[in-house]
C-alpha positions in Angstrom: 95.0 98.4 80.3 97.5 101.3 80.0 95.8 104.7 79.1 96.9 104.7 75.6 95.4 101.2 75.0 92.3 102.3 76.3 91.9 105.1 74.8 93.0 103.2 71.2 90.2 101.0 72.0 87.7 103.7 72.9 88.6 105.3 69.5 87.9 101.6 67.5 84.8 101.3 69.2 83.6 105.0 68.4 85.0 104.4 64.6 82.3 101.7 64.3 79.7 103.8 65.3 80.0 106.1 62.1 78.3 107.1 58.9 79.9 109.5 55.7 79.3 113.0 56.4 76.5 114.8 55.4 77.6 116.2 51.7 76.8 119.9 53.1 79.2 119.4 55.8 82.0 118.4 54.1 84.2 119.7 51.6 86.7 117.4 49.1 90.5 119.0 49.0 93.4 117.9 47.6 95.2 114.7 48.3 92.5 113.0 49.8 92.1 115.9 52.4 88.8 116.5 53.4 87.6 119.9 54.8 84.7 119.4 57.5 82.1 122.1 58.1 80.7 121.1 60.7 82.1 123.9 63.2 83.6 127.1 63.4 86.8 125.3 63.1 86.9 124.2 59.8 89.7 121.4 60.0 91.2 120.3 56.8 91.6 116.4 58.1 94.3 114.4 56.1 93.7 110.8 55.5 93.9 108.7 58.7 93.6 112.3 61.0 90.8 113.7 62.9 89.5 116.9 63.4 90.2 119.3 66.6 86.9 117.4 67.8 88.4 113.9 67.2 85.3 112.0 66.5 85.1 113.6 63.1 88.2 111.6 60.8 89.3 110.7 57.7 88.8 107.0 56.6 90.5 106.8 52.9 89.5 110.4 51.8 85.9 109.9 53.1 84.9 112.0 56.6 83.4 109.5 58.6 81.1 110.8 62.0 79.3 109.6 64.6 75.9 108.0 64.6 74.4 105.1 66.0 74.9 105.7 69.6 73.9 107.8 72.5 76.3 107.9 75.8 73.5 109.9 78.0 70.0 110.2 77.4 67.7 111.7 80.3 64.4 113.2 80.5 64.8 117.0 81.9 63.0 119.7 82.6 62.7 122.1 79.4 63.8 124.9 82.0 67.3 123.0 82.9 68.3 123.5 78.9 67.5 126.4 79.6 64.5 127.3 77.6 62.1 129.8 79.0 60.0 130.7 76.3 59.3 127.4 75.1 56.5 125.3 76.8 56.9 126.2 80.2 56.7 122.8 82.5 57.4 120.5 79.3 59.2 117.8 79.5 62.6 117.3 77.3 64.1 114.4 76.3 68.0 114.9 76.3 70.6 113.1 74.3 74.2 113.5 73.8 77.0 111.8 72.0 80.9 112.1 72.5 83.6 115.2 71.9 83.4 118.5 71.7 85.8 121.3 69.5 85.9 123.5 73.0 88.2 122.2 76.0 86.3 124.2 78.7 88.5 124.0 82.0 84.7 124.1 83.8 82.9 121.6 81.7 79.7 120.3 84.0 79.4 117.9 81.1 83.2 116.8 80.8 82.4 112.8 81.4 81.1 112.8 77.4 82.6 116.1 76.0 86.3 115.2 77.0 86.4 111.6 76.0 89.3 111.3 73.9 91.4 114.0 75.4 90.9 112.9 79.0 91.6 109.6 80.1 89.5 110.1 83.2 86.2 110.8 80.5 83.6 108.4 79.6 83.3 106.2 76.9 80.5 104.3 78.0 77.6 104.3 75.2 74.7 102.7 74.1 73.5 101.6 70.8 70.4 103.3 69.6 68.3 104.0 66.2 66.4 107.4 65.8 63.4 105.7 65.7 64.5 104.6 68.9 64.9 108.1 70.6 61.4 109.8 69.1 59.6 106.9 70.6 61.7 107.1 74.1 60.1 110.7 73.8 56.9 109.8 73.3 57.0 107.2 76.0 57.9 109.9 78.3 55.5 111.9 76.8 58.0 114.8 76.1 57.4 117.1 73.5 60.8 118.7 72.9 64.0 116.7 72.1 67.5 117.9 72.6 70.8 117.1 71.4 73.3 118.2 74.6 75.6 116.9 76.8 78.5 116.8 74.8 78.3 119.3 71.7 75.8 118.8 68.9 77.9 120.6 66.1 80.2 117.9 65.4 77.4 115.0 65.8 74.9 117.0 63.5 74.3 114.7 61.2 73.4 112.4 63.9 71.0 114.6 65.2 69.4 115.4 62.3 68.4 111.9 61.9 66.3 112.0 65.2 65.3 115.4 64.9 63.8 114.2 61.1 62.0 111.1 62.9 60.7 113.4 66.5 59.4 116.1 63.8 57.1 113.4 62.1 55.4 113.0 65.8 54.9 116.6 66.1 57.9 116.8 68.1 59.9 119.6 69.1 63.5 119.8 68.4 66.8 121.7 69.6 70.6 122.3 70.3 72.4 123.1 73.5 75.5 124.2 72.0 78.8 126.2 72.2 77.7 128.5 69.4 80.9 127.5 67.4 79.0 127.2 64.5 79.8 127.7 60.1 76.6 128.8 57.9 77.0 125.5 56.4 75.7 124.0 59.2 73.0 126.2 60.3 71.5 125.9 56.8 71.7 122.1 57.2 70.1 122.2 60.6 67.2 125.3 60.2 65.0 123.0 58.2 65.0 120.5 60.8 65.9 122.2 64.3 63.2 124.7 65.9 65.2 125.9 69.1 68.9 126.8 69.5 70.4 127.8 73.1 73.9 129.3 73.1 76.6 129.5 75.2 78.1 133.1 75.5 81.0 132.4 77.2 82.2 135.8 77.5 83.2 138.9 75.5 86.7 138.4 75.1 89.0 136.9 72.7 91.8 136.0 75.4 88.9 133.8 76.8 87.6 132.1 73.6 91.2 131.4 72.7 92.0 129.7 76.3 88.5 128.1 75.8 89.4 126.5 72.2 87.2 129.0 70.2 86.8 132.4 69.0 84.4 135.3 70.1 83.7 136.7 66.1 82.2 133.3 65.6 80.1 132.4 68.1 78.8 136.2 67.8 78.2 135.3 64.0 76.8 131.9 64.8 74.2 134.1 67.3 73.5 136.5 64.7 72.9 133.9 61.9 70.6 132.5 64.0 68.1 134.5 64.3 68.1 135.4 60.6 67.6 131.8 60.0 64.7 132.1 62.2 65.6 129.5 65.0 64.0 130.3 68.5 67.6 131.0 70.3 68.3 131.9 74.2 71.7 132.8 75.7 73.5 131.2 78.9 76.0 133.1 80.4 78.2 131.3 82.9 79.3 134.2 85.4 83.0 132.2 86.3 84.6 134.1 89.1 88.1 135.6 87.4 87.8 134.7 84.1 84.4 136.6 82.9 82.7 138.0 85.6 84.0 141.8 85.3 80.5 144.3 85.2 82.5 146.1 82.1 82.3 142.5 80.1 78.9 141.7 81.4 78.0 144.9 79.7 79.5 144.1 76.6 77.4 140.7 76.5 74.8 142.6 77.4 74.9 145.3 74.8 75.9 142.9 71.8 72.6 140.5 72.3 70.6 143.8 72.6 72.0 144.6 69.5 70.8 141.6 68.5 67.1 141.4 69.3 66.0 143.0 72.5 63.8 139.9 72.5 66.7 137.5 73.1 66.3 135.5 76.3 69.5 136.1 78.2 70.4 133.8 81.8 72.8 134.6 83.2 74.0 131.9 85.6 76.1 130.6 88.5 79.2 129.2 88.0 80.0 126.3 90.8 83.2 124.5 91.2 83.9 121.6 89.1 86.2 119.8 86.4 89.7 121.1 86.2 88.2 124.7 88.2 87.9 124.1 91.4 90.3 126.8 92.8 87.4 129.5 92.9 84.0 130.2 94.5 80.6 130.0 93.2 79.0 133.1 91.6 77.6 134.8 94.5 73.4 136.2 94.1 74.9 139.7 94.5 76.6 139.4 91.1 73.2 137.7 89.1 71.6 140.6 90.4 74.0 143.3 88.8 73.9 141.4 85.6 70.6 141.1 85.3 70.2 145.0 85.8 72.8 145.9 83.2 71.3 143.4 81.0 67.9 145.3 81.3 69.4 148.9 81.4 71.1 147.5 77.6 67.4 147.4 76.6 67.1 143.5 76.8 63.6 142.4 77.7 64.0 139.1 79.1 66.6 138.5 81.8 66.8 135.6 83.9 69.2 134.3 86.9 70.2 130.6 87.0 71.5 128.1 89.2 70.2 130.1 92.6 66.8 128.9 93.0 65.1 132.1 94.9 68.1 134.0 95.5 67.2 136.5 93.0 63.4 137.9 93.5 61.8 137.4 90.7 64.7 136.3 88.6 63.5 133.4 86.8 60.1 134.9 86.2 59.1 136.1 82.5 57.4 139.3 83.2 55.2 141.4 80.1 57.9 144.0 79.5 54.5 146.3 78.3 52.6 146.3 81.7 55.0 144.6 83.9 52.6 141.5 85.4 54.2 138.1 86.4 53.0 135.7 83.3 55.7 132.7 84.6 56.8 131.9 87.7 59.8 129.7 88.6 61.7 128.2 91.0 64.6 126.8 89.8 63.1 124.3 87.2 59.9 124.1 88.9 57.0 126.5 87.3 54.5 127.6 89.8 52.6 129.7 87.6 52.2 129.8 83.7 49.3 132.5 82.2 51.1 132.1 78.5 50.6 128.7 77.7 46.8 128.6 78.1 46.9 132.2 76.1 49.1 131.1 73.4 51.9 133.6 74.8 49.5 136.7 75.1 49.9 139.1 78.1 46.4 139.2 79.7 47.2 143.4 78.6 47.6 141.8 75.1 50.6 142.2 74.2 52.7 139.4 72.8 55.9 137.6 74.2 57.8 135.6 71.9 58.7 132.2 72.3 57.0 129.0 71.5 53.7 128.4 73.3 52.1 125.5 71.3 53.0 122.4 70.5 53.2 121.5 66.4 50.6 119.3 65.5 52.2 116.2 63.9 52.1 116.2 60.0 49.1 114.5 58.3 50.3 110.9 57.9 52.4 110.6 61.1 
């Protein structure tokens, strides 16, 4: 099969996998258009067009998107999201769809998030009902569920579904996403997402723009929220040449401060992969110097990633009143938790944010 016809067939058998949009993600324009909120990027899609993200498209003036279908679903750690501050040792049960509105020359995920644009991507899939997923999670007796892998924004609707159906089990339920997010659709998701991690790609627009994104927006998307009052952490993937100057690290730093001083902020390893392969991995001695400048810009809670014990005491959460270890890492393995069993109280007393407990399901379930 030449690469067009496959990817024409990939495309029909994606287009079957669809539902209308959500009405608060979409928009009615003139001639049939459609405008999709569903990410930063806003596309006005014509009849028989897709959006930047190509999964989102125009069948007879009605924006058609994915649902029905997951083409990874894993059980992780909660700490390889990452989430920190949230049930320390849990299990997480992962799912991800196809597309993404970013074309990330570094993607670690590019087998799902390319599909479409890359003829070297992924389309294999599997058909699946919410129902299905929450009970997959229950089965594996994970309490948090998590729509990653490729990126959540433009399946939302989809994962609202299974994040309704995990909630009524006392589940959970989160995004590991770009960030590129409209109002819109954090309103849709707050009443039915609890955690949000965000990838801060950098601190400058040259970067966004190669990236497929803008920096204003994801900024906006980081301040919305935590107005919205989603639990949110920050990645920062230290990519040798393209973000990893200490004067940008500083800005990152300095912005999320600006934020909430009680933002979770990892800063991470880059290694080589995708269509990047021409550099080195993020060398400890850099983690380290971000880590402090993230600290001297007043954040509280600093973490290294993807060098298990390379930093000392780098993916530990420390009480930033008395300074005692409360979690201990390595890589995704906790050796020590003292917040779970306290409800996220500092043996000192004071309180670290995050989410320590569990929901109990609703009355019913």
């Amino acid at each position: 099969m030449e690469p067009s016809d496959a990817a024409a067939a990939t495309q029909d058998r994606l287009d079957a996998l669809t539902a209308p949009a959500a009405p608060a993600l979409v928009r009615v324009e003139e001639g049939g258009a459609v405008r999709c909120l569903a990410c930063g990027h806003r596309c006005l899609v014509k009849p028989g067009r897709r959006g930047i993200c190509k999964v989102r498209a125009n069948h007879g003036g009605v924006l058609r998107v994915p649902r029905g279908y997951v083409a990874a679903l894993a059980v992780d750690p909660v700490e390889k999201k990452p989430f920190f501050h949230v049930l320390p040792g849990s299990r997480a049960l992962s799912f991800g769809m196809l597309g993404c509105d970013f074309h990330c020359g570094y993607c670690q995920n590019w087998l799902t998030s390319q599909t479409l644009r890359d003829p070297a991507a992924t389309d294999a899939l599997q058909e699946i009902d919410a129902p299905g997923i929450a009970a997959a999670a229950l089965r594996r007796g994970a309490p948090i569920v998590v729509s990653t892998y490729n990126e959540p924004l433009i399946t939302g609707e989809w994962a609202a579904e299974v994040f309704d159906e995990a909630r009524r089990h006392g589940i959970l339920t989160g995004f590991v996403s770009n960030g590129n997010a409209t109002p819109e659709a954090l309103d849709y998701l707050r009443p039915r997402a609890d955690l949000y991690k965000v990838d801060l790609k950098g601190f400058r627009e040259s970067t966004y723009r190669s990236l497929g994104g803008t920096l204003a927006n994801v900024c906006a998307t980081i301040e919305g929220l935590r107005a919205r009052g989603f639990w949110v952490e920050i990645v920062t993937l230290l990519v040798p040449g393209l973000n990893d100057g200490m004067e940008e690290v500083r800005d990152v730093a300095r912005f999320l401060a600006g934020v909430s001083p009680d933002l979770p902020w990892h800063v991470t390893a880059f290694h080589p992969d995708y269509r990047m392969q021409d550099r080195d991995h993020t060398p400890a001695s850099l983690l380290r110097r971000a880590a402090e400048a993230g600290r001297e810009a007043g954040l509280r809670y600093v973490y290294t990633g993807n060098r298990p014990g390379e930093v000392e005491g780098g993916e530990d959460t420390r009480c930033p009143s008395c300074g005692k270890t409360l979690v201990r890492r390595h890589g995704f393995r906790v050796l020590e938790d003292l917040l779970t069993p306290s409800g996220g109280t500092c043996p000192c007393g004071a309180a670290i944010p995050g989410i320590w407990k569990r929901p109990a399901a609703p009355s019913g379930s």
